[in-house]
C-alpha positions as CSV (number, residue, x, y, z in Angstrom):
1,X,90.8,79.0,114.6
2,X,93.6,80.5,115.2
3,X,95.1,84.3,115.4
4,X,98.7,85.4,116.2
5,X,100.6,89.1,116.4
6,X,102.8,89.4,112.4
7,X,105.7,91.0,115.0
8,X,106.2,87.6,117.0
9,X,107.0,85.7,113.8
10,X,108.6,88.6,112.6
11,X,111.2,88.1,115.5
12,X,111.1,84.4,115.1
13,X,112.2,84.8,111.8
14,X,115.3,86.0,113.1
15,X,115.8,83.0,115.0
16,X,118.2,80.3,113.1
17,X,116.3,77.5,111.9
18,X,112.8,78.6,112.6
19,X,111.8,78.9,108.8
20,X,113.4,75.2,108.5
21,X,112.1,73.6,111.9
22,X,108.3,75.0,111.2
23,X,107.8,75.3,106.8
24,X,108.3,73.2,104.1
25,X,110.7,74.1,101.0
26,X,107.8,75.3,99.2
27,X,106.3,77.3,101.9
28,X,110.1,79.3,102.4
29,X,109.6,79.7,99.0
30,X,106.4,81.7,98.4
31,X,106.8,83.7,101.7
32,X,110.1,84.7,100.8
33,X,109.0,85.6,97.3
34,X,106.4,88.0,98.8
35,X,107.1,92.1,99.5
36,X,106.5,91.4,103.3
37,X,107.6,87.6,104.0
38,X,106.5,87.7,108.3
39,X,103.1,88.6,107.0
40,X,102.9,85.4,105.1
41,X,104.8,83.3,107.6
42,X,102.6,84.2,109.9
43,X,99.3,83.4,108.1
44,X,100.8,80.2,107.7
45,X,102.1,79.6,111.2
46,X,98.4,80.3,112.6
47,X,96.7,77.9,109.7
48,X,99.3,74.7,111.0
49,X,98.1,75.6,114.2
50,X,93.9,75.4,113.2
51,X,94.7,72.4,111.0
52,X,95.9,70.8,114.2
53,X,92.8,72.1,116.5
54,X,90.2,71.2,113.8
55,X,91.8,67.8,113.7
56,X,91.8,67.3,117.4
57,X,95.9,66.9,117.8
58,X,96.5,69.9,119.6
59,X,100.2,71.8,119.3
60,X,101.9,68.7,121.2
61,X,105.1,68.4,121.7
62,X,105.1,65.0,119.3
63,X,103.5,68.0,116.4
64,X,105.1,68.2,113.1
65,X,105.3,71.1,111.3
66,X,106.2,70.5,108.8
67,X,103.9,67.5,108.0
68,X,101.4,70.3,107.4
69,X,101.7,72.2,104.1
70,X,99.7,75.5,103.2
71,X,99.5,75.5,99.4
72,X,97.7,77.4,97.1
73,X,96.3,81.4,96.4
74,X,93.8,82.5,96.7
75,X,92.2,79.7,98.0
76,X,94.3,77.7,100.2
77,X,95.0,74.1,100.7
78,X,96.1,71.6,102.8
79,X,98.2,68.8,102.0
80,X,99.3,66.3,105.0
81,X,102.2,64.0,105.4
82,X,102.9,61.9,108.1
83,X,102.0,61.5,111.4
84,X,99.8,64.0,110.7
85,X,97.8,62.1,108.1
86,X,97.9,58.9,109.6
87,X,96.1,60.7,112.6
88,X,93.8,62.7,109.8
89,X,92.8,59.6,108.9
90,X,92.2,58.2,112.3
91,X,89.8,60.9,112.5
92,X,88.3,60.7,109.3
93,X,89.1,63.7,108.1
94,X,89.3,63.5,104.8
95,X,89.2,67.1,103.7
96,X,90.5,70.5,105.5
97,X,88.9,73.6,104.6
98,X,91.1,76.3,105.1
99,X,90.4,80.3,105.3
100,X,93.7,82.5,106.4
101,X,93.6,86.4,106.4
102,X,96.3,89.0,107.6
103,X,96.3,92.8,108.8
104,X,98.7,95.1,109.3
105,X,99.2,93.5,112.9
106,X,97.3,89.9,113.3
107,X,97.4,86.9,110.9
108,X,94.3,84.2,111.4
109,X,93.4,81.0,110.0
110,X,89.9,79.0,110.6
111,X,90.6,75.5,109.5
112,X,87.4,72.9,109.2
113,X,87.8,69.0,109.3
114,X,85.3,67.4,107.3
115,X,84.4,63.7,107.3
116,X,83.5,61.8,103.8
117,X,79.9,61.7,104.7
118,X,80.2,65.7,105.3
């Protein structure tokens, strides 16, 4: 799980190459496309980080955002590249369940690593 304040992305945002550095194309795309793009970004931002607890890697420095890619509405999906599936796999995970909500305020993901026997 994972929970983090809309306003901090909302100032990282302004940043120059945050959006680049931390989403794929497609991600840029459908935040950007929304009325309130930090809102989005942000749901995002806190689902890479659950993806990464649930599968045991952690927010390393060696972590790769963008070899995790939200997808999908209204139910979400995750689609690895990567280091990060090569290390999925390691950990046979070979399905994340993903659940991301926002507020006004807070964004929060709850991501789940199952195994194939789960």
């Amino acid at each position: 799980m994972d929970l983090i304040e809309i306003a901090r992305v909302r100032r990282a945002l302004e940043r120059p190459r945050f959006r680049e550095r931390c989403f794929t194309e497609a991600e840029r795309a459908y935040c950007d496309s929304r009325p309130n793009p930090a809102q989005h970004y942000a749901a995002r931002f806190a689902a890479k980080e659950a993806v990464g607890k649930a599968l045991g890697f952690g927010v390393a420095r060696a972590w790769a955002w963008r070899e995790v890619e939200i997808a999908g509405r209204p139910k979400p999906a995750v689609s690895l590249s990567g280091r990060m599936r090569a290390w999925a796999q390691k950990q046979d995970a070979a399905q994340i369940d993903l659940s991301m909500t926002h507020s006004r305020e807070l964004a929060a993901a709850v991501a789940v690593a199952l195994s194939v026997g789960d």
